[in-house]
C-alpha positions as CSV (number, residue, x, y, z in Angstrom):
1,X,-42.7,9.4,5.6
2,X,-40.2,8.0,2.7
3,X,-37.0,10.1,2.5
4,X,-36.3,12.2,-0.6
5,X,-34.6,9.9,-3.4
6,X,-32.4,12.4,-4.2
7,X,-31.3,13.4,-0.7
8,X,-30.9,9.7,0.1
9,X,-28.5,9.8,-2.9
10,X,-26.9,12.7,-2.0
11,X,-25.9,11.1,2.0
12,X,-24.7,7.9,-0.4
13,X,-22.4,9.7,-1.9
14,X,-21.4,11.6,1.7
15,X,-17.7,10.8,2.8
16,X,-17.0,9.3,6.3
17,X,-13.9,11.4,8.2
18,X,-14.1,8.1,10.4
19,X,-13.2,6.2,7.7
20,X,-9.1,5.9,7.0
21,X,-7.4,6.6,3.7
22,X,-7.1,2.5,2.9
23,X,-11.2,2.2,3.6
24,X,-12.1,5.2,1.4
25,X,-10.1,3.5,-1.6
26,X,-11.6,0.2,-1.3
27,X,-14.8,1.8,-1.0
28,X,-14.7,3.9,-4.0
29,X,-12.9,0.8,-6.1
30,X,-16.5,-1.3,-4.6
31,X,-18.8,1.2,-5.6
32,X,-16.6,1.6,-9.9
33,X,-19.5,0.4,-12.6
34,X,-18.5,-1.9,-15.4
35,X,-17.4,1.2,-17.1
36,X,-15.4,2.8,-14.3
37,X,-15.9,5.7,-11.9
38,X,-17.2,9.6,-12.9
39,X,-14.4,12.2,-11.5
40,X,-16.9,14.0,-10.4
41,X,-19.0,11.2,-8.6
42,X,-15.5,10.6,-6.8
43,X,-14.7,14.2,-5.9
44,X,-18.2,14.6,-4.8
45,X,-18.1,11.6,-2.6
46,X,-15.1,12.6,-0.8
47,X,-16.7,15.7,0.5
48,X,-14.5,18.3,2.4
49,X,-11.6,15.9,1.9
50,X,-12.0,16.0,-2.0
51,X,-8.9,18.0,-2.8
52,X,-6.2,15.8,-0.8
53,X,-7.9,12.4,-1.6
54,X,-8.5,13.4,-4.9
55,X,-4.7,14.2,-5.4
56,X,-3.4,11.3,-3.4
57,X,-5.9,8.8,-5.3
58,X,-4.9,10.0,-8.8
59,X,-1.1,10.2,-7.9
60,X,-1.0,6.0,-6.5
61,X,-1.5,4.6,-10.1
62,X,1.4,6.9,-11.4
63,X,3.7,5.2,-8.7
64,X,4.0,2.5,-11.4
65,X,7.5,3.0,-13.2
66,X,7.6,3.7,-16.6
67,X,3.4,4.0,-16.5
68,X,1.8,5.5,-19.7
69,X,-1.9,6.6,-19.9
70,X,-2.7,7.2,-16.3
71,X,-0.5,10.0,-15.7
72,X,-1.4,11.6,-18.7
73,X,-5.2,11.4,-17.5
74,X,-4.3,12.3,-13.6
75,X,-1.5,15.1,-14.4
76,X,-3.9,18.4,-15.5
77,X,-6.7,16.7,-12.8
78,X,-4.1,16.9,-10.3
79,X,-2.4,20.4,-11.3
80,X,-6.6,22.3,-11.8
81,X,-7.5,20.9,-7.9
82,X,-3.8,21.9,-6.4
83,X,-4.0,25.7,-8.4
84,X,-8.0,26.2,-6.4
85,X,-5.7,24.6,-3.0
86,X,-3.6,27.6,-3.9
87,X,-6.5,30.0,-4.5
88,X,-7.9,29.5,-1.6
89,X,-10.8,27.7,-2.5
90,X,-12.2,25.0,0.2
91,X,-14.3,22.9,-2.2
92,X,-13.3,21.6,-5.5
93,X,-14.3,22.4,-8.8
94,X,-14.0,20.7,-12.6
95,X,-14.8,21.4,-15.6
96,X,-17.7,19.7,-17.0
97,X,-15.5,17.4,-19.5
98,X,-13.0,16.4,-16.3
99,X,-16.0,15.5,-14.1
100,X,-17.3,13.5,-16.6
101,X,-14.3,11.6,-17.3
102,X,-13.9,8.0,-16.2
103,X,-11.6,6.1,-14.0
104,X,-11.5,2.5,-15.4
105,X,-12.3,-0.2,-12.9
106,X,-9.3,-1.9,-13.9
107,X,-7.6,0.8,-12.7
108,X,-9.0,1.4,-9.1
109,X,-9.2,-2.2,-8.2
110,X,-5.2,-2.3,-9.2
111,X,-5.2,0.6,-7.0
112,X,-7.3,-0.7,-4.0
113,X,-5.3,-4.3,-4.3
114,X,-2.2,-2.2,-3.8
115,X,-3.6,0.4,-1.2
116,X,-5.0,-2.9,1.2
117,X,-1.6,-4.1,0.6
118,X,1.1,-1.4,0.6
119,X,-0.4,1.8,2.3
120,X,-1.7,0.6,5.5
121,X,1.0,2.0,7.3
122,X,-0.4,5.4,6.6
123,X,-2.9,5.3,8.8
124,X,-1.2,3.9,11.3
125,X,1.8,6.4,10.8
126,X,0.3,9.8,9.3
127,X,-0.9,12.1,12.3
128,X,-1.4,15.8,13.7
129,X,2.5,17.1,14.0
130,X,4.3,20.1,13.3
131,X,0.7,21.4,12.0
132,X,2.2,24.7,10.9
133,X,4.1,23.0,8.1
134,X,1.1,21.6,6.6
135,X,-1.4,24.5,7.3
136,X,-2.2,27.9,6.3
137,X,1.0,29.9,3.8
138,X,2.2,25.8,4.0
139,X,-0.6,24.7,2.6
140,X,-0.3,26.8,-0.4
141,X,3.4,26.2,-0.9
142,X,2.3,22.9,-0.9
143,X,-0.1,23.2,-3.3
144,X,2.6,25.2,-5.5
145,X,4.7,21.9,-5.1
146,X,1.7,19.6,-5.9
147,X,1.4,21.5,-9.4
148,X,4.9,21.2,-10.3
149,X,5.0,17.9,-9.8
150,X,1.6,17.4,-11.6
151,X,3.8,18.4,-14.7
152,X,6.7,16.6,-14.2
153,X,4.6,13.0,-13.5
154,X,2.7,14.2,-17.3
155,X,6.0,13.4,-19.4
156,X,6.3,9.6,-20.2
157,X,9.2,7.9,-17.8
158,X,9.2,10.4,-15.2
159,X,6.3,9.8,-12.9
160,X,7.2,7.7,-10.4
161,X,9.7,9.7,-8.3
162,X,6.7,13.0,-8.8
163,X,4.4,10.7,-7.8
164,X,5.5,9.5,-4.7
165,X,6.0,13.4,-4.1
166,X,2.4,14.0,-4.2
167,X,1.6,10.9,-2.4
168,X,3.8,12.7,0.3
169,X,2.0,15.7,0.4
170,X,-1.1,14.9,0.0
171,X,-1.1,12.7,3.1
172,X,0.6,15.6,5.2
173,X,-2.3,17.9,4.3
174,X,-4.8,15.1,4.9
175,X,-3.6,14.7,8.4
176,X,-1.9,17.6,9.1
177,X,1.3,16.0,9.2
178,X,4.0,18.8,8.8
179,X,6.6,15.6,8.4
180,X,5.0,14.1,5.4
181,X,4.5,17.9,3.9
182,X,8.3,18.6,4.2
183,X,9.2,14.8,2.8
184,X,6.8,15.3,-0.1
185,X,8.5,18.9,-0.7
186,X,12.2,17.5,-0.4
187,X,11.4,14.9,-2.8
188,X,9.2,16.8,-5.2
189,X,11.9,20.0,-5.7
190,X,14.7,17.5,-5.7
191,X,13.3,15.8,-8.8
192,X,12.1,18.8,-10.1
193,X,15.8,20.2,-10.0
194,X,17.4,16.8,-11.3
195,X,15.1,16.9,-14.4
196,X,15.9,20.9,-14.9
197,X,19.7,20.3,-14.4
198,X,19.4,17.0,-16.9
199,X,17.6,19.2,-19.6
200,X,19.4,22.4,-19.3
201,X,23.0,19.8,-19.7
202,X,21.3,18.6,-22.8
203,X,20.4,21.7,-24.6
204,X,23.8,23.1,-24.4
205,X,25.3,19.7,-24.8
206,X,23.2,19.8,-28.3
207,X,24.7,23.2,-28.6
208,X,28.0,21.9,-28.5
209,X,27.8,18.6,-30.4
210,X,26.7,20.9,-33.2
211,X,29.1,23.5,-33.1
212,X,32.0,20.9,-32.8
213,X,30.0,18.9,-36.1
214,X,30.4,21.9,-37.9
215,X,34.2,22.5,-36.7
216,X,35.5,19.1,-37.4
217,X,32.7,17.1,-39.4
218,X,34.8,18.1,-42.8
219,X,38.0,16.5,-41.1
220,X,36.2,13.2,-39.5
221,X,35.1,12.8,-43.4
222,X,38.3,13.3,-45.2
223,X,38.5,16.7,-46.2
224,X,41.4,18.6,-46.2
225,X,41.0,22.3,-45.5
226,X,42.8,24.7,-48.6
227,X,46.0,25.5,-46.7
228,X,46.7,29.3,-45.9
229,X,47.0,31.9,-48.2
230,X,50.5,33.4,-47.5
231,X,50.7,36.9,-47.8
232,X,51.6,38.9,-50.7
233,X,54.8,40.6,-50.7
């Protein structure tokens, strides 16, 4: 008897938890049409390990610095599946409009060349350690600090440190590696707080500038003030 087509499609799509992080991206780059890759195919494929694959996936192309485009596309794909992490929820959900969305092929064979390449070491490294860091009320801090950085990698300029935060994280979670959670955290807050201080100093640095213009603008251009009205006797 001839399996079902459509569960035989189904198991195709199935993810292997044998399967390291490097295989799963070369596999997913193999398996991109001419036109790219659905979201949703991808996220479906990954199975129970959608949401931390899914994160750290979208988050390797914004390691690029200066990179405009991708995280523009990966930052509110990234910040919907970390806000269901912090829900609670155990399998991810998209809109109908993200899961239809495409990944160029362009864009995950760059990312499998430099995956093969550059992120071996995970595999080798990442493992089960200080699991309560990267587990339970951790897991959902976690998934606070994925979101933030999801909007500070969306600004053009900024992604690469926020990136490399997620990247972080998203491997602790994966392999319940407390170490990568806290690293990711560290470097995801510490940005976070450098791009807060760097804005706040330049709002009230406008605010100054302009209150000094209006001071002193009439003198840096050559006019004299009236001088003082002496008072009447």
């Amino acid at each position: 008897m001839s399996p079902n087509p459509a569960f035989a499609a189904a198991d195709a799509l199935r993810d292997d938890p044998r399967k390291g992080l490097v295989q799963v991206i070369l596999d997913l780059a193999a398996s991109a049409e001419d036109d790219g890759l659905r979201v949703g195919d991808m996220v479906d494929r990954l199975d129970e390990r959608a949401f931390g694959l899914s994160i750290l996936i979208m988050a390797i192309p914004c390691l690029v610095p200066g990179l405009y485009g991708p995280p523009q596309i990966a930052a509110p794909i990234i910040a919907l599946l970390a806000a269901q992490m912090l829900v609670g929820r155990r399998e991810p959900y998209l809109p109908g409009f993200l899961r239809e969305r495409r990944i160029p092929k362009a864009w995950l064979q760059a990312m499998a060349g430099f995956a093969d390449k550059r992120l071996r070491w995970i595999d080798k490294i990442a493992r089960p350690r200080l699991t309560w860091a990267a587990t339970g009320l951790a897991e959902r801090i976690a998934a606070l600090a994925m979101i933030l950085a999801a909007i500070c990698i969306f600004p053009p300029i900024t992604n690469t440190i926020p990136s490399l935060g997620l990247a972080l994280l998203a491997t602790g979670l994966l392999a319940r590696d407390g170490l990568f959670v806290a690293l990711g955290m560290v470097v995801t807050i510490g940005w976070a707080s450098l791009l807060g201080i760097i804005l706040i100093g330049s709002l009230f640095g406008i605010g100054f500038a302009a209150e000094w213009a209006s001071e002193h603008l009439g003198a840096l251009l050559g006019e004299s003030k009236p001088p003082p009205q002496s008072p009447a006797p």
